[in-house]
C-alpha positions in Angstrom: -18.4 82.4 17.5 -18.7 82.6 13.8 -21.9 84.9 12.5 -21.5 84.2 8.6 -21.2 81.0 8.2 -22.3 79.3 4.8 -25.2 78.1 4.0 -24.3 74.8 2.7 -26.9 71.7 3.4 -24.1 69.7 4.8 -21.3 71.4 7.4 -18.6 69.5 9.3 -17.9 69.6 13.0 -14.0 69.9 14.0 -13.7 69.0 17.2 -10.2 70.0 18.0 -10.4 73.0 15.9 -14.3 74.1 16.5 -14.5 73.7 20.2 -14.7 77.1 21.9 -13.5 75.1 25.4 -10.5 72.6 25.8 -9.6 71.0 29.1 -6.3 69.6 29.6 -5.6 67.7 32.9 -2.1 66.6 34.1 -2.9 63.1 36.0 -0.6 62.9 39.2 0.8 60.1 40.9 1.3 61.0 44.6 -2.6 62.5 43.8 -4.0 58.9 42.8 -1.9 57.2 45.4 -3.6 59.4 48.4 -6.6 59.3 47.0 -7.1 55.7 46.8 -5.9 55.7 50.4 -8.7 58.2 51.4 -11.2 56.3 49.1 -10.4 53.0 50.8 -11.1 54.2 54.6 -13.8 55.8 53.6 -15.1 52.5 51.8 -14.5 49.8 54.6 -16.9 52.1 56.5 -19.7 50.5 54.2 -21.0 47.2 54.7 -20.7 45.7 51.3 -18.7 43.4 49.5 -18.2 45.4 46.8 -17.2 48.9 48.2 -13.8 48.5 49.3 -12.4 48.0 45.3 -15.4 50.7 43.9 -13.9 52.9 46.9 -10.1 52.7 45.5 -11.2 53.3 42.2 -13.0 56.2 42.4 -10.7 58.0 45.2 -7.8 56.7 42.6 -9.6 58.8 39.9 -10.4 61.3 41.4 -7.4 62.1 43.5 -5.2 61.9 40.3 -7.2 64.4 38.6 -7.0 66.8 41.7 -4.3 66.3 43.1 -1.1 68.0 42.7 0.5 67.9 39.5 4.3 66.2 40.3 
């Protein structure tokens, strides 16, 4: 948090450097794998044609982002 900062009409926004919160994620294999496992039973449960690949997808993504790091 910066209190003086100049008054010029024009500023520029650093992303990397201006940001006061960075997220780094470590994506995991095994994670995605399990995930897309759990995302698929889950998915075959619903009776339409396109839930079972929307199913792996999503429980691919998510499980990769949660999942243990390997």
């Amino acid at each position: 948090m910066k209190f003086n900062k100049p008054s010029n009409a024009v500023s520029v926004y650093y992303p990397d450097r201006d940001s006061p919160v960075k997220y780094e994620i470590e994506l995991s294999m095994s994670g995605a794998k399990k995930g897309m496992a759990i995302g698929l039973l889950i998915a075959s449960r619903v009776p339409h044609p396109l839930s079972v690949p929307i199913g792996a997808v999503a429980g691919g993504v998510l499980g990769a982002i949660f999942g243990k790091a390997d």
